[in-house]
PyMOL Python script that loads the backbone (N, CA, C, O; Angstrom):
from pymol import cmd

cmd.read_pdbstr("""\
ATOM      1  N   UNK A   1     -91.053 -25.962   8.765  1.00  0.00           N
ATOM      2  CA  UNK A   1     -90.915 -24.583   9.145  1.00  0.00           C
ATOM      3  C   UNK A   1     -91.720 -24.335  10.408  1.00  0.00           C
ATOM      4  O   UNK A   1     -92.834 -24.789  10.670  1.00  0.00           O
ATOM      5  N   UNK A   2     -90.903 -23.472  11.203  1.00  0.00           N
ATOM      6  CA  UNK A   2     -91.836 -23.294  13.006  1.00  0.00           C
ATOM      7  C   UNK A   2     -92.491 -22.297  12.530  1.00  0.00           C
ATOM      8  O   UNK A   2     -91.743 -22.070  11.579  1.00  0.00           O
ATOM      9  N   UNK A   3     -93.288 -21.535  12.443  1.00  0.00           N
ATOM     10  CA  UNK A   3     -93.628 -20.420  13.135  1.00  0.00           C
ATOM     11  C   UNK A   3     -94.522 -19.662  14.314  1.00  0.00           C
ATOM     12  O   UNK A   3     -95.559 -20.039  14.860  1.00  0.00           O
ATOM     13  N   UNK A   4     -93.886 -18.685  14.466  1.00  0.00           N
ATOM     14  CA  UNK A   4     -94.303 -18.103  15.950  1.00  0.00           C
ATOM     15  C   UNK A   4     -93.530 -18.432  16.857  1.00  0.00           C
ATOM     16  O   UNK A   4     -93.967 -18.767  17.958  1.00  0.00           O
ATOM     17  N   UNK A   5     -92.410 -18.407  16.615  1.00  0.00           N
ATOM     18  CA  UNK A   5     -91.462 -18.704  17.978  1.00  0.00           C
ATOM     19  C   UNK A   5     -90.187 -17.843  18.073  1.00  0.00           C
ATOM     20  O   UNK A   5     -89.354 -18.044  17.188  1.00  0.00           O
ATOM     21  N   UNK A   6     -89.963 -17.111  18.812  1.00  0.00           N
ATOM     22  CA  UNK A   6     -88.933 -16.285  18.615  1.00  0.00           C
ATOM     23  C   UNK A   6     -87.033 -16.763  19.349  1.00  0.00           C
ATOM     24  O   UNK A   6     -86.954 -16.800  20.577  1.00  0.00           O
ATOM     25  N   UNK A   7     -86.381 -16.918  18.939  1.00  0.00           N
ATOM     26  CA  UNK A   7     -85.316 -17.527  19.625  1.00  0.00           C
ATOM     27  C   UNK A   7     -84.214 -16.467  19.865  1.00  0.00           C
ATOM     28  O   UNK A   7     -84.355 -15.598  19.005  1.00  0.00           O
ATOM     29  N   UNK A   8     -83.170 -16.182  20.686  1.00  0.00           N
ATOM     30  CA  UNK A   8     -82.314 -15.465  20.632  1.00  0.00           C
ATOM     31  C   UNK A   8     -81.185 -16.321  20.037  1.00  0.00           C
ATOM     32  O   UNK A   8     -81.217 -17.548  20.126  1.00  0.00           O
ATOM     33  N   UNK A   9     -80.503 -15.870  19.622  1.00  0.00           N
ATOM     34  CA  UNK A   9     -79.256 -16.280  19.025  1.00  0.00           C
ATOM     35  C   UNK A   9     -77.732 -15.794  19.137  1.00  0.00           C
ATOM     36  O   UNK A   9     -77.872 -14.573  19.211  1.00  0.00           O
ATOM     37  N   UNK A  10     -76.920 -15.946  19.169  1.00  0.00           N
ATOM     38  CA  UNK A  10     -75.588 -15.702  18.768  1.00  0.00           C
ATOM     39  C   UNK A  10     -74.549 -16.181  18.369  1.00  0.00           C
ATOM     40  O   UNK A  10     -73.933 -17.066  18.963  1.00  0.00           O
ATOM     41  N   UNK A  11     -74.206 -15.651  17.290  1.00  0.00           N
ATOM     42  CA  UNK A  11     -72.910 -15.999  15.971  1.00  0.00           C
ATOM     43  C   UNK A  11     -72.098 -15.578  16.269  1.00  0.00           C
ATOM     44  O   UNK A  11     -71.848 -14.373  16.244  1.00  0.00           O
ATOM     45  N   UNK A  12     -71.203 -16.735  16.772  1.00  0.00           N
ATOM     46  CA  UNK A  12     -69.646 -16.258  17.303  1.00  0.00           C
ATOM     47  C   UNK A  12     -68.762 -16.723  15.570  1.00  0.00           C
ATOM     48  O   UNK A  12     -68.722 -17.851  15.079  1.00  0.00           O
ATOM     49  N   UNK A  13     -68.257 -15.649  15.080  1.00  0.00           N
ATOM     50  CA  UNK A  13     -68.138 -15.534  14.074  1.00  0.00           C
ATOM     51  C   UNK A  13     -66.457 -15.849  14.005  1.00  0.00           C
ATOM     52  O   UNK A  13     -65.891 -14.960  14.642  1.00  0.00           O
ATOM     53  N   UNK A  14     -65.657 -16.644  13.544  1.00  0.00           N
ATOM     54  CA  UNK A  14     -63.953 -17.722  13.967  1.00  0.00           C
ATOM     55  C   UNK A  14     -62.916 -16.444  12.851  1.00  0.00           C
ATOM     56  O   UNK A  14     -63.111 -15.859  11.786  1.00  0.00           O
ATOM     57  N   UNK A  15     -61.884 -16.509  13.806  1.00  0.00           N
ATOM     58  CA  UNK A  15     -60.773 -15.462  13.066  1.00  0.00           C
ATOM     59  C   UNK A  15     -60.006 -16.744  12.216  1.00  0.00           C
ATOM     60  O   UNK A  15     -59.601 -16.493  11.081  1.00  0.00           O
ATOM     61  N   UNK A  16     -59.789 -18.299  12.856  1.00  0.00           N
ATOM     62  CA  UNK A  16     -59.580 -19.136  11.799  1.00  0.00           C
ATOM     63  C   UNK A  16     -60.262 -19.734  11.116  1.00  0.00           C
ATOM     64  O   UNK A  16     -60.826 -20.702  11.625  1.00  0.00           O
ATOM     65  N   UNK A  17     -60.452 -19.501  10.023  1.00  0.00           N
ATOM     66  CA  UNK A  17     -61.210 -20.254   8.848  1.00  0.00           C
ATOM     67  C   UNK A  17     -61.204 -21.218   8.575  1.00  0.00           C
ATOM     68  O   UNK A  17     -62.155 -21.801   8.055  1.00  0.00           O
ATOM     69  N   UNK A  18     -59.700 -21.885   8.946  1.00  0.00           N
ATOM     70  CA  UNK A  18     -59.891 -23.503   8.858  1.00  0.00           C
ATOM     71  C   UNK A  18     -60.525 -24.642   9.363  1.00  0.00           C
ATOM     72  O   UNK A  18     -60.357 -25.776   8.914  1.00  0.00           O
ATOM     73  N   UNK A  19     -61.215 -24.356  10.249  1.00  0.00           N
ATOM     74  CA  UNK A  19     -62.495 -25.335  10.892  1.00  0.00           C
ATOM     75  C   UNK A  19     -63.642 -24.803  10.726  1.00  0.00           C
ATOM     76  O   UNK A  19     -64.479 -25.615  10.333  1.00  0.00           O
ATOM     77  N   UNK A  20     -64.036 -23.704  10.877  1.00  0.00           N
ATOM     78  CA  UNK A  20     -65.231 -22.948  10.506  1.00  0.00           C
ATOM     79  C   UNK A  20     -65.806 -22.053  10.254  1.00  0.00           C
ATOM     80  O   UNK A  20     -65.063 -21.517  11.077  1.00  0.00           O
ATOM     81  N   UNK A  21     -66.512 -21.177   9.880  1.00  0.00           N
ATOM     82  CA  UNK A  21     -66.768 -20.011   9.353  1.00  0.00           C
ATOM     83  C   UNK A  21     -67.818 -19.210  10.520  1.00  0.00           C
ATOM     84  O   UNK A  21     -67.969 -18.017  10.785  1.00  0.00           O
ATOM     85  N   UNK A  22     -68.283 -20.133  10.921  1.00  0.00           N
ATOM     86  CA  UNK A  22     -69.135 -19.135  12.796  1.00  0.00           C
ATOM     87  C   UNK A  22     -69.564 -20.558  13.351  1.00  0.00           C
ATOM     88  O   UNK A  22     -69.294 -21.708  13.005  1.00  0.00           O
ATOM     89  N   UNK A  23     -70.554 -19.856  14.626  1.00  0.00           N
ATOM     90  CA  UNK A  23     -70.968 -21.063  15.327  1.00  0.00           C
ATOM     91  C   UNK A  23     -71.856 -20.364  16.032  1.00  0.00           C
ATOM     92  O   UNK A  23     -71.630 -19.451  16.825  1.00  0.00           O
ATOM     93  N   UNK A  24     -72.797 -20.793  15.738  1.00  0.00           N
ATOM     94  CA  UNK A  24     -74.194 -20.717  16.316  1.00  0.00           C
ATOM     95  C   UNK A  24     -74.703 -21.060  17.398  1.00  0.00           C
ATOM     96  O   UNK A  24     -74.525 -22.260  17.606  1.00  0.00           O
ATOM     97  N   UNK A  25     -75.259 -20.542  18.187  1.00  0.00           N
ATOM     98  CA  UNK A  25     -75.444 -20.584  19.810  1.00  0.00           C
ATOM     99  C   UNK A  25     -77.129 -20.398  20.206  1.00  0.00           C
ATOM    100  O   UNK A  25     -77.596 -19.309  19.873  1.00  0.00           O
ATOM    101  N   UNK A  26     -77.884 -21.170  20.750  1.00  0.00           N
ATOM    102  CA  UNK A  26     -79.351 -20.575  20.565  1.00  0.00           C
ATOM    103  C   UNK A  26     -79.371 -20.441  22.382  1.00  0.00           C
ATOM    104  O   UNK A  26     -79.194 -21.344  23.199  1.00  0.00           O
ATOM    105  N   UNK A  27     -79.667 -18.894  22.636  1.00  0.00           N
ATOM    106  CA  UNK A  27     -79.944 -18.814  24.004  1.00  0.00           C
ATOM    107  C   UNK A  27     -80.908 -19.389  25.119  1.00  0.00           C
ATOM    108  O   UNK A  27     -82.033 -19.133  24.689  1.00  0.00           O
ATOM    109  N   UNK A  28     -80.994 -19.821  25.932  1.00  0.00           N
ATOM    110  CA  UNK A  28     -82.025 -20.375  26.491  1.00  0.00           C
ATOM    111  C   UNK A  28     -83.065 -18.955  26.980  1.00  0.00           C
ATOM    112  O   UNK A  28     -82.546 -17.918  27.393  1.00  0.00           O
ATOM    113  N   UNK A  29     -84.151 -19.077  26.886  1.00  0.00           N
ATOM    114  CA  UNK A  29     -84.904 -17.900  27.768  1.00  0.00           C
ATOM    115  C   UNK A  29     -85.174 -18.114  28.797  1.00  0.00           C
ATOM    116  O   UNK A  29     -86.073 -17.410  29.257  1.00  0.00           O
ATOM    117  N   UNK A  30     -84.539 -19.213  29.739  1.00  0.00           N
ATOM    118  CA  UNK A  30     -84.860 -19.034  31.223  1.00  0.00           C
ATOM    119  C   UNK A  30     -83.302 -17.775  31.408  1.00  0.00           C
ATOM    120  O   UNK A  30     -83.265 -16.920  32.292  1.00  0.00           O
ATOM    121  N   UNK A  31     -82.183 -17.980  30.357  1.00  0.00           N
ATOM    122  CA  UNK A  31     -81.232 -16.893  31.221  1.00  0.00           C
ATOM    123  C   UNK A  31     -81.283 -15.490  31.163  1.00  0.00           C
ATOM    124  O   UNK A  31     -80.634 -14.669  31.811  1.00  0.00           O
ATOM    125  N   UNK A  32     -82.631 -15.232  29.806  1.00  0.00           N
ATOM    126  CA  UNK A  32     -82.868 -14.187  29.753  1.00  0.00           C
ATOM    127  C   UNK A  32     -83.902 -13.420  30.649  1.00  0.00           C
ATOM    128  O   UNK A  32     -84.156 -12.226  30.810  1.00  0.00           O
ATOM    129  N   UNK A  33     -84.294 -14.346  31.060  1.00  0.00           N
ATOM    130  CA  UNK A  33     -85.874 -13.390  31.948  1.00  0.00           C
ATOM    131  C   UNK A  33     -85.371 -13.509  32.767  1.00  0.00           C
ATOM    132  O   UNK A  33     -85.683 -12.470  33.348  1.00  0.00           O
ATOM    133  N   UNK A  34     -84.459 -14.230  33.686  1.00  0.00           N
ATOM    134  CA  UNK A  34     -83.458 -14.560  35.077  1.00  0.00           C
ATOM    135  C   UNK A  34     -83.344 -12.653  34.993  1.00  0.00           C
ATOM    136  O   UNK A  34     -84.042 -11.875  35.642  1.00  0.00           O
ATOM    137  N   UNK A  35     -82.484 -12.366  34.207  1.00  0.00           N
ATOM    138  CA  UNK A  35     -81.739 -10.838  34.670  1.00  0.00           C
ATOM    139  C   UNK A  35     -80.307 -10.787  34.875  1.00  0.00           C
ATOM    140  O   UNK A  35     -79.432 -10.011  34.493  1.00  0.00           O
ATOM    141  N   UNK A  36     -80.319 -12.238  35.861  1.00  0.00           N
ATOM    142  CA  UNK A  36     -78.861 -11.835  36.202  1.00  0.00           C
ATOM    143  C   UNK A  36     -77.482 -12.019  35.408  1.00  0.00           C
ATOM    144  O   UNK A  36     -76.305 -11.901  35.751  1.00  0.00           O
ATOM    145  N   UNK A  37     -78.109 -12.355  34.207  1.00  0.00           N
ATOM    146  CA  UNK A  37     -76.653 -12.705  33.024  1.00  0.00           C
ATOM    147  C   UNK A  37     -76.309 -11.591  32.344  1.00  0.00           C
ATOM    148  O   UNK A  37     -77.308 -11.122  31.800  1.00  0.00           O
ATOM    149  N   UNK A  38     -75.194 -10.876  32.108  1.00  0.00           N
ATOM    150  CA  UNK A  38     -74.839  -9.977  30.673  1.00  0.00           C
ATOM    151  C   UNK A  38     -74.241 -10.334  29.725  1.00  0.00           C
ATOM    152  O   UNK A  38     -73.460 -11.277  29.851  1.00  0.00           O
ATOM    153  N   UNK A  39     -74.335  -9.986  29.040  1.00  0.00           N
ATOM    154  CA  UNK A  39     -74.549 -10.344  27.277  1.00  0.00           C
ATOM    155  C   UNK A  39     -73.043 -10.581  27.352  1.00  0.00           C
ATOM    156  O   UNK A  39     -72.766 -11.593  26.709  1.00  0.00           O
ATOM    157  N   UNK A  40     -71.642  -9.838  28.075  1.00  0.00           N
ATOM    158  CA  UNK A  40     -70.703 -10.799  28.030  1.00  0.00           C
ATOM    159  C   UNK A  40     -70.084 -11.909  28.388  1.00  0.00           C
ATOM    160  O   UNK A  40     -69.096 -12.554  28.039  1.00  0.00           O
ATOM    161  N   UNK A  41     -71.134 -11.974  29.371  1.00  0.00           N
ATOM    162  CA  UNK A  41     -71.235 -13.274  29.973  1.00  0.00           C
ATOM    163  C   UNK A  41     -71.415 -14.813  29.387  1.00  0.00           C
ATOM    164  O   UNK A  41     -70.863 -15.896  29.582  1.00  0.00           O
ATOM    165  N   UNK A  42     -72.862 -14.138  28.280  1.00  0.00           N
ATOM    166  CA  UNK A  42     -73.067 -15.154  27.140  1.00  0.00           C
ATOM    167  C   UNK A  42     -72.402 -15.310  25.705  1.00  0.00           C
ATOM    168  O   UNK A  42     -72.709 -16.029  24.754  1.00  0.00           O
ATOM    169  N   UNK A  43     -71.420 -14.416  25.877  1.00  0.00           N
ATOM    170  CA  UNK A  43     -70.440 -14.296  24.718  1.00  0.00           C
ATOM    171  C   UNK A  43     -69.183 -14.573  25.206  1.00  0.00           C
ATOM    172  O   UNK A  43     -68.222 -14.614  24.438  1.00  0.00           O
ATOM    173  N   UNK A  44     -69.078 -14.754  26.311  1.00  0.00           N
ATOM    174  CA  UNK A  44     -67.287 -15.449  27.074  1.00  0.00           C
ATOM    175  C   UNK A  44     -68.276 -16.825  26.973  1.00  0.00           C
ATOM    176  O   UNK A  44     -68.442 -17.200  25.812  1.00  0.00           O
ATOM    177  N   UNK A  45     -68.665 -17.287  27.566  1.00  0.00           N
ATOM    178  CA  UNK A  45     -69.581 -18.980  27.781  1.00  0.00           C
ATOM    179  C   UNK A  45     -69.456 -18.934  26.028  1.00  0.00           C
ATOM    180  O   UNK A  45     -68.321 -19.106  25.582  1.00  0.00           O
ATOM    181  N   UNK A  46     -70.197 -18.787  25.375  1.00  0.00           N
ATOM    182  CA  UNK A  46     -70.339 -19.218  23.953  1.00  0.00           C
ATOM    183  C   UNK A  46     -68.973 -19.432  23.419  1.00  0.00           C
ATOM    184  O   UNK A  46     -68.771 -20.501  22.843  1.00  0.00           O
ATOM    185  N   UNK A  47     -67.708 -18.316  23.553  1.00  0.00           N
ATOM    186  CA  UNK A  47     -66.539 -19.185  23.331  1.00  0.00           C
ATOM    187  C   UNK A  47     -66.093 -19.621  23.862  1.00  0.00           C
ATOM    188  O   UNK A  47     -65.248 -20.240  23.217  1.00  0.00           O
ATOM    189  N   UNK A  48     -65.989 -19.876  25.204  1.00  0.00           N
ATOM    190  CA  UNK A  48     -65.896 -21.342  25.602  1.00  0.00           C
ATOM    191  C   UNK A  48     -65.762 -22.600  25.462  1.00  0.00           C
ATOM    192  O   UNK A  48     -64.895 -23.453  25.648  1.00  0.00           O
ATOM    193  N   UNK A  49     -67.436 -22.486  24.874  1.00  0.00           N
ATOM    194  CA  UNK A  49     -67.969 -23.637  24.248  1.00  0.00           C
ATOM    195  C   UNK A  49     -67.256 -24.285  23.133  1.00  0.00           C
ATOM    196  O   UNK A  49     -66.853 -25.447  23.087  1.00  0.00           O
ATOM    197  N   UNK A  50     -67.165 -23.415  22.294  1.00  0.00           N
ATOM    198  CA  UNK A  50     -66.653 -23.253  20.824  1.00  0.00           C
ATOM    199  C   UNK A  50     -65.379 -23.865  21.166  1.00  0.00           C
ATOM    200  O   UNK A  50     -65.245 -24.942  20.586  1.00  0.00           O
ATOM    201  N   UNK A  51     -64.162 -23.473  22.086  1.00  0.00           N
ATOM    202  CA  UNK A  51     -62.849 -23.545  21.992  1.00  0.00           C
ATOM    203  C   UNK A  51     -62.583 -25.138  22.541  1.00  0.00           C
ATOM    204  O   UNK A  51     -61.667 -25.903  22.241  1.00  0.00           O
ATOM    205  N   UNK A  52     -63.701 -25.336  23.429  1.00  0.00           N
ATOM    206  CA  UNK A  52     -63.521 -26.800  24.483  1.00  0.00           C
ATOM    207  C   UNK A  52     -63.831 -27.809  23.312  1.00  0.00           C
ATOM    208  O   UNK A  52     -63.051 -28.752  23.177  1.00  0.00           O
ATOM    209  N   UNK A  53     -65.054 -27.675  22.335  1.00  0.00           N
ATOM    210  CA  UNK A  53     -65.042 -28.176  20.911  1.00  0.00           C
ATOM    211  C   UNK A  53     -63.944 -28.905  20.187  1.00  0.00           C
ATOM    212  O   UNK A  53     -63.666 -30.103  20.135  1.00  0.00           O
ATOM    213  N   UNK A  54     -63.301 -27.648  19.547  1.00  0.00           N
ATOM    214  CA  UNK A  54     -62.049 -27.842  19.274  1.00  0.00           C
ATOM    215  C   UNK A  54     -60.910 -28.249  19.795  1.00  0.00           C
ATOM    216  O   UNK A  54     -60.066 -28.775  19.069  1.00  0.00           O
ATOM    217  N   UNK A  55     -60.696 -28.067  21.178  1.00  0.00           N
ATOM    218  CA  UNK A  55     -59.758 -28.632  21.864  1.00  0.00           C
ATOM    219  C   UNK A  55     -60.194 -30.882  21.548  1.00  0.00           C
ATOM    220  O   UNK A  55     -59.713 -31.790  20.870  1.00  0.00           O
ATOM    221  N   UNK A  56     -61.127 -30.743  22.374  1.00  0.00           N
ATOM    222  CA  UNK A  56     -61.513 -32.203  22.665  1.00  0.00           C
ATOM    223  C   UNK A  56     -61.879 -32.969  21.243  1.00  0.00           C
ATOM    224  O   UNK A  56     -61.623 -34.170  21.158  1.00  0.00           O
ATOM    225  N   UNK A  57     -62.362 -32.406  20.343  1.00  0.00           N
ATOM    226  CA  UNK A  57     -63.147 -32.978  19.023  1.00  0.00           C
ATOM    227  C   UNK A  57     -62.076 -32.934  17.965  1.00  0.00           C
ATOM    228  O   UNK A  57     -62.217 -33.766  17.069  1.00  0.00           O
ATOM    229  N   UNK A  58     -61.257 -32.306  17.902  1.00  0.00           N
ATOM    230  CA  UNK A  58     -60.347 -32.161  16.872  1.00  0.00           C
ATOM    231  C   UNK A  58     -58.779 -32.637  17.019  1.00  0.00           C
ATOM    232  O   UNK A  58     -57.978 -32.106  17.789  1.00  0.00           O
ATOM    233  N   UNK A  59     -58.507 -33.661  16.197  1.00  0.00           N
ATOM    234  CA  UNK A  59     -57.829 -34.783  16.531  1.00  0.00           C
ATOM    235  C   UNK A  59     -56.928 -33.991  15.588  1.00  0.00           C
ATOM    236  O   UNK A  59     -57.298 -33.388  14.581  1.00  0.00           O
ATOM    237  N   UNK A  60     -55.154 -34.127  16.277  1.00  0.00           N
ATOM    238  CA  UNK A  60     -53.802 -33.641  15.543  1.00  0.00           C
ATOM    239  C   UNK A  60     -53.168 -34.453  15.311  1.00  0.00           C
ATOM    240  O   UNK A  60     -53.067 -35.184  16.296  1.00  0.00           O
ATOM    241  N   UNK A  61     -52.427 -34.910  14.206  1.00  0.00           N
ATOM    242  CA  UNK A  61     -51.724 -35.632  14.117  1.00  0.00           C
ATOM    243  C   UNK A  61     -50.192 -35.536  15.162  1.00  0.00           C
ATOM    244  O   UNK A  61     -49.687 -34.507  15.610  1.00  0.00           O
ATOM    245  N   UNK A  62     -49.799 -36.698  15.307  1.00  0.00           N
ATOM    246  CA  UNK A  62     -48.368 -36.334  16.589  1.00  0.00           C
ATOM    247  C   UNK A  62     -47.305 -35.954  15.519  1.00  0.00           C
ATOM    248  O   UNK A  62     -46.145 -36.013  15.927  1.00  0.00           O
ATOM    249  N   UNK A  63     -47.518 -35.501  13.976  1.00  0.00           N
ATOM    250  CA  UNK A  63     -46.255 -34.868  13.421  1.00  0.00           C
ATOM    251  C   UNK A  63     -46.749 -33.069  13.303  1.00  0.00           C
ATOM    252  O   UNK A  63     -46.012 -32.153  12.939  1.00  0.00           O
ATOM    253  N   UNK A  64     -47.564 -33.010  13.545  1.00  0.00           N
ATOM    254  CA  UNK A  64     -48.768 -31.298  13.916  1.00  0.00           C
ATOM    255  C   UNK A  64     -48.166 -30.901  14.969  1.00  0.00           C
ATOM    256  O   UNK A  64     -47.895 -29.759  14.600  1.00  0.00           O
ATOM    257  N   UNK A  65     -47.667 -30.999  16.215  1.00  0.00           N
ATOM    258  CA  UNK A  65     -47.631 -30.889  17.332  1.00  0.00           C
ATOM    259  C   UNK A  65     -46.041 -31.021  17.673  1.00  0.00           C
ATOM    260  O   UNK A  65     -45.812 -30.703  18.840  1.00  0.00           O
ATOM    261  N   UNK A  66     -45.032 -31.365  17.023  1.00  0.00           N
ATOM    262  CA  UNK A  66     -43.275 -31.378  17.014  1.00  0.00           C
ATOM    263  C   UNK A  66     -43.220 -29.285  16.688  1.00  0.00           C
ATOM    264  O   UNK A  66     -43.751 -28.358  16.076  1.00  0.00           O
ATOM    265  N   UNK A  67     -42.426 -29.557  17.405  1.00  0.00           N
ATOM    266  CA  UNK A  67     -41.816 -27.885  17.810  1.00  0.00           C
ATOM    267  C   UNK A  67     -40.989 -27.673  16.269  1.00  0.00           C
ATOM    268  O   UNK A  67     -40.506 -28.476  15.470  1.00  0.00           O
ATOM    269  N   UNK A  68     -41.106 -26.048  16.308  1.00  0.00           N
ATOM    270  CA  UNK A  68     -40.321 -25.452  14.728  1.00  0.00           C
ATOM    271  C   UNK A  68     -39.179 -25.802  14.408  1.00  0.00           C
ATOM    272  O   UNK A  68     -38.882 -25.987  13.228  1.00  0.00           O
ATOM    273  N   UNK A  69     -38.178 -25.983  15.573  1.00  0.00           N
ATOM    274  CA  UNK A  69     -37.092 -26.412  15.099  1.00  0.00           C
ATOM    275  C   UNK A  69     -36.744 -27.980  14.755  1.00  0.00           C
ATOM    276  O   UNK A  69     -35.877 -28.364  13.969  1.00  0.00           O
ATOM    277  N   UNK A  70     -37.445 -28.620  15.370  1.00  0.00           N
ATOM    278  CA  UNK A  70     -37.799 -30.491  14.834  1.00  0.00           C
ATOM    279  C   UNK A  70     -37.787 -29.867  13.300  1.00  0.00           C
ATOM    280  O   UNK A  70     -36.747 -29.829  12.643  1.00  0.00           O
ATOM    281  N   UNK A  71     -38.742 -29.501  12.924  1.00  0.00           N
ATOM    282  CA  UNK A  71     -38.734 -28.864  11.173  1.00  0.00           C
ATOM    283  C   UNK A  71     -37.716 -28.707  10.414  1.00  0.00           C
ATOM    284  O   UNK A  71     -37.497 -29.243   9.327  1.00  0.00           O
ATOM    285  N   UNK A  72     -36.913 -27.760  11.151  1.00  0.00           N
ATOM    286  CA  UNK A  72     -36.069 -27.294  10.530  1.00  0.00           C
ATOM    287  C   UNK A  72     -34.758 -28.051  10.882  1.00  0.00           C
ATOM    288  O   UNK A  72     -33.695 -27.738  10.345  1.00  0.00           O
ATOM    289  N   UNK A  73     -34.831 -28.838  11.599  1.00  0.00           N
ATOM    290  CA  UNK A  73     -33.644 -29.772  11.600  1.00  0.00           C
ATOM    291  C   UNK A  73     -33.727 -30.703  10.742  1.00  0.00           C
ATOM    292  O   UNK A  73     -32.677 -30.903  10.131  1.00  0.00           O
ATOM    293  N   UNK A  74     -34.851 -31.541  10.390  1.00  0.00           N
ATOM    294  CA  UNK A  74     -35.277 -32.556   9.629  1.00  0.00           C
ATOM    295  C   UNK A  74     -35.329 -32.020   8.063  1.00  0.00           C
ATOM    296  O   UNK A  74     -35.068 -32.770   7.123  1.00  0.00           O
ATOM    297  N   UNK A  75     -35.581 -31.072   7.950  1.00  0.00           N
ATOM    298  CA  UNK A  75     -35.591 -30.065   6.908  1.00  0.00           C
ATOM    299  C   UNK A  75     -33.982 -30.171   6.085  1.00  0.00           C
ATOM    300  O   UNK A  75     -33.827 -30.487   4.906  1.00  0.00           O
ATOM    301  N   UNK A  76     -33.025 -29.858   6.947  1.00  0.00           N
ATOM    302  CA  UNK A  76     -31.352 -29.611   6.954  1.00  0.00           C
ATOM    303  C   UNK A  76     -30.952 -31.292   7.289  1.00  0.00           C
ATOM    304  O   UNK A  76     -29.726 -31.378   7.366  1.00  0.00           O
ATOM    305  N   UNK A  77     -31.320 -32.026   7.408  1.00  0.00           N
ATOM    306  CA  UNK A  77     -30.872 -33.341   7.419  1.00  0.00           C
ATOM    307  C   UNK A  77     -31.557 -34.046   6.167  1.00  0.00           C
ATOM    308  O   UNK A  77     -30.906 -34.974   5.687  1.00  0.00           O
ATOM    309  N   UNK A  78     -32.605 -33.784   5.651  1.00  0.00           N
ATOM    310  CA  UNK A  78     -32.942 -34.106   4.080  1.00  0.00           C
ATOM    311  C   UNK A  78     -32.161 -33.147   3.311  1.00  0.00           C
ATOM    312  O   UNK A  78     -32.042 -33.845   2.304  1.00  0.00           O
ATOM    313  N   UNK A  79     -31.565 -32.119   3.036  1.00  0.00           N
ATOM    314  CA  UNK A  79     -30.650 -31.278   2.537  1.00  0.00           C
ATOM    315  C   UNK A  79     -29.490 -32.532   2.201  1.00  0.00           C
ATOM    316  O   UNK A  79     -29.207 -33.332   1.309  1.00  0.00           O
ATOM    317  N   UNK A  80     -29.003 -32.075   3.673  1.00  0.00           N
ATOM    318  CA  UNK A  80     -27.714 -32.311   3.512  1.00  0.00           C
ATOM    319  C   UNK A  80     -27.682 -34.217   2.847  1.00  0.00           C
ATOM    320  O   UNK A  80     -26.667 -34.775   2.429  1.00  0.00           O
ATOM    321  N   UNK A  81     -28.887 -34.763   2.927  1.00  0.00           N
ATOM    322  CA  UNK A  81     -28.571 -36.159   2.349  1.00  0.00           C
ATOM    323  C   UNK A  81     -28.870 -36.107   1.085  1.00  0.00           C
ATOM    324  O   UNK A  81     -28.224 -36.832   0.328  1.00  0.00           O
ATOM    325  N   UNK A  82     -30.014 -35.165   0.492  1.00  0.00           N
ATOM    326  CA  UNK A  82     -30.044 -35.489  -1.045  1.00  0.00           C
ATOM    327  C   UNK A  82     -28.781 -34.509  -1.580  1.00  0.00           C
ATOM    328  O   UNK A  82     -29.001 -34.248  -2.762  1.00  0.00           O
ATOM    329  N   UNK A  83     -27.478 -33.848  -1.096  1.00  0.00           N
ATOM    330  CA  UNK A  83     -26.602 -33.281  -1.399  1.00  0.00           C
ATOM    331  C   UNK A  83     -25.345 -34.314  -1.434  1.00  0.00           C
ATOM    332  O   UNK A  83     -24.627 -34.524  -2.411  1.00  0.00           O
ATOM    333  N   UNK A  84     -25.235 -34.941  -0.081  1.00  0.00           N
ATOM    334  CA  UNK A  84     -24.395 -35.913  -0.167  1.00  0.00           C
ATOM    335  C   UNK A  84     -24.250 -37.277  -1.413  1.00  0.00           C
ATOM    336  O   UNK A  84     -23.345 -38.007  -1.818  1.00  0.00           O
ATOM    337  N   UNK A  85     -25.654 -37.089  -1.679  1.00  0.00           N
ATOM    338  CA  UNK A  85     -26.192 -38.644  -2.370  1.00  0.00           C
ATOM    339  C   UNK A  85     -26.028 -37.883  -4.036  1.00  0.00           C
ATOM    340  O   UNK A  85     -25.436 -38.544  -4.889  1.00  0.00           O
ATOM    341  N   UNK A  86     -26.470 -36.769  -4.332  1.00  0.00           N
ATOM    342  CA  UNK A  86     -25.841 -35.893  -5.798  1.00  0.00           C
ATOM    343  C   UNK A  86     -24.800 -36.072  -6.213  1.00  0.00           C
ATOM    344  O   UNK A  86     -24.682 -36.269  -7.422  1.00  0.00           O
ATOM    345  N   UNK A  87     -23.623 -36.069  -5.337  1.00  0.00           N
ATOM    346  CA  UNK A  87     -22.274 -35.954  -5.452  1.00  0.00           C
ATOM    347  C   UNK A  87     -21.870 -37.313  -5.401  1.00  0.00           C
ATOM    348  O   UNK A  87     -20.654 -37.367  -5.587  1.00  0.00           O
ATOM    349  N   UNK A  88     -22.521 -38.762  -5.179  1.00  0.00           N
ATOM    350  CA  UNK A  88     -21.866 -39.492  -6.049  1.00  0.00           C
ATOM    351  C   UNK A  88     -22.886 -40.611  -7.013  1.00  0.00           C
ATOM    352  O   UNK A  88     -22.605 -41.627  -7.649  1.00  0.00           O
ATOM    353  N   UNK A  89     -23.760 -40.113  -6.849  1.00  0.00           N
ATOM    354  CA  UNK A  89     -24.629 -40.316  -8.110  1.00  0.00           C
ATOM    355  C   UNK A  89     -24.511 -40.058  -9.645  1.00  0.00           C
ATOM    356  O   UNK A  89     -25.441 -40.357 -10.394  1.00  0.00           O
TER     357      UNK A  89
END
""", "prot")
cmd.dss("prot")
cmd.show_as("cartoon", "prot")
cmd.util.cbc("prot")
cmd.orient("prot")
């Protein structure tokens, strides 16, 4: 346990839940005594951060990434074969 140290922080808090529930950011205090940063400044940069994360760190499978209708064609081509294959089974 530290004590006596005060840190700024910010919890960029994720609208998708499926990777994480927030993400924690610890400010540096040289950008705070600087002056010249505003707080949306450090909240556009913090997601940033967060999104470049996810972009680069989070690996998709190449069947994640086929367009809706690939789906739904492949979808209607398993149809139509376990229909064909019923009828003389």
């Amino acid at each position: 346990m530290v004590k006596g140290v005060c840190r700024r922080v910010i919890v960029i808090k994720s609208a998708d839940l499926h990777l994480f529930e927030e993400a924690i950011f610890i400010v540096k205090e040289e950008a705070l005594r600087a002056g010249g940063v505003t707080s949306e400044e450090i909240i556009k940069q913090a997601q940033q951060v967060a999104d470049n994360y996810i972009r680069f760190n989070i690996k998709k499978s190449w069947f994640s990434k086929l367009p809706a209708p690939v789906f739904a064609a492949f979808g209607a081509a398993l149809t139509a074969l376990a229909w064909i294959l019923s009828r003389y089974i």
